[in-house]
C-alpha positions in Angstrom: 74.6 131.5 58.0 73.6 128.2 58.1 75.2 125.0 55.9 74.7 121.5 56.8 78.5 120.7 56.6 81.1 123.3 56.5 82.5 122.0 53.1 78.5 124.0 51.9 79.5 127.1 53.2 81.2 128.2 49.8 78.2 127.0 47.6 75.5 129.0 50.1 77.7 131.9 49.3 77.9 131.6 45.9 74.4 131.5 45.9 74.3 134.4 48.0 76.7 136.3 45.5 74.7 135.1 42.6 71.8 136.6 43.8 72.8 140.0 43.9 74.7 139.8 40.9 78.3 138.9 41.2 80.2 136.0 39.4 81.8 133.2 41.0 85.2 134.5 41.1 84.9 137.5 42.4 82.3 136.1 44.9 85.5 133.8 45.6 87.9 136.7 45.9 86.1 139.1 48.5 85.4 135.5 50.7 88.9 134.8 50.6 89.5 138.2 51.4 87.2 138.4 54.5 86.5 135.3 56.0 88.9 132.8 57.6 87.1 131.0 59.6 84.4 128.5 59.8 82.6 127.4 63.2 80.7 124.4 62.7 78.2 124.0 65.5 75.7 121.6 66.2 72.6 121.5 68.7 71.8 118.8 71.0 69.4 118.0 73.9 72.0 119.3 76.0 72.4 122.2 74.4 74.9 123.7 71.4 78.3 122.1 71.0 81.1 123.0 68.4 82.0 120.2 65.9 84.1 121.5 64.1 86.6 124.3 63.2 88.0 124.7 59.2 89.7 127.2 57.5 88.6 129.1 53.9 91.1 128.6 51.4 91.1 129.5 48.3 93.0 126.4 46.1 93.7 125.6 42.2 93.8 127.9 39.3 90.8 130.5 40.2 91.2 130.4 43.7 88.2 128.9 44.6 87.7 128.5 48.5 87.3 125.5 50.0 86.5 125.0 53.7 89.8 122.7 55.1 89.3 121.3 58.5 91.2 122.3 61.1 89.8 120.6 64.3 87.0 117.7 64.5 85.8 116.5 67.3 85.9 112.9 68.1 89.0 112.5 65.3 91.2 115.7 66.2 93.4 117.7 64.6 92.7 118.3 60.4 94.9 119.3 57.7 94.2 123.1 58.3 95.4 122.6 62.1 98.9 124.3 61.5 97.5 127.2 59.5 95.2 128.2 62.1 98.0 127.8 64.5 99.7 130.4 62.3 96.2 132.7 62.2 96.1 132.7 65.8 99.6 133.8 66.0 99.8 136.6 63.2 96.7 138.0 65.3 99.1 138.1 68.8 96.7 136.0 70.2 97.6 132.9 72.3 97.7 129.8 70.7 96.0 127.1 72.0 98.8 124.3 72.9 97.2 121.5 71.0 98.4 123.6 67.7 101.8 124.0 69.1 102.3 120.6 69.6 104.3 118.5 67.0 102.7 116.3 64.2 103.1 112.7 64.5 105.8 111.5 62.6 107.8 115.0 62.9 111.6 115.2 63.3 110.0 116.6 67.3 108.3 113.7 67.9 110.9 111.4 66.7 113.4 112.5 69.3 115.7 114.2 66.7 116.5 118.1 67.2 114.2 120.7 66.1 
């Protein structure tokens, strides 16, 4: 699919959905259902690079699903980085170590016992 940002991605499926008939929420149920995962990846002269990496998760009353960043490049970590972490994990798949390490300003990083 493609989406200019990965914060689109739920609108071009909503569109999608619409399309072919099925409301919002339930368009918003069977995403939340399926996908996970969004790859955000961007072309340049030296070829394709990923930018970014969020998760789809549905928030607020309705469960709408909202793409939450997880990795960006040139800034890092996101708000989603633990929860893919625990993805990975629940799929007894190696996680990578830069989603095992602590957040700043955790009781690890601090020097107190974990």
């Amino acid at each position: 699919m493609h989406a200019n940002t990965p914060s689109d991605v739920p609108a071009r499926l909503e569109a999608l959905g619409l399309l072919g008939g099925l409301p919002r929420l339930a368009l918003h149920a069977q995403v939340a259902a399926a996908l996970q995962v969004v790859f955000q990846i961007r072309r340049t002269p030296q070829g394709r690079v990923l930018e970014s990496i969020c998760l789809l998760l549905p928030e607020g009353p309705d469960r709408l699903v909202t793409a939450v960043p997880a990795w960006v490049r040139g800034r890092g970590l996101g708000l989603a980085a633990r929860a893919l972490g625990n993805l990975i994990r629940s799929r007894d798949v190696p996680v990578p170590p830069i989603l095992c390490e602590p957040w700043p300003g955790s009781a690890a990083r601090s020097g107190a016992p974990t």
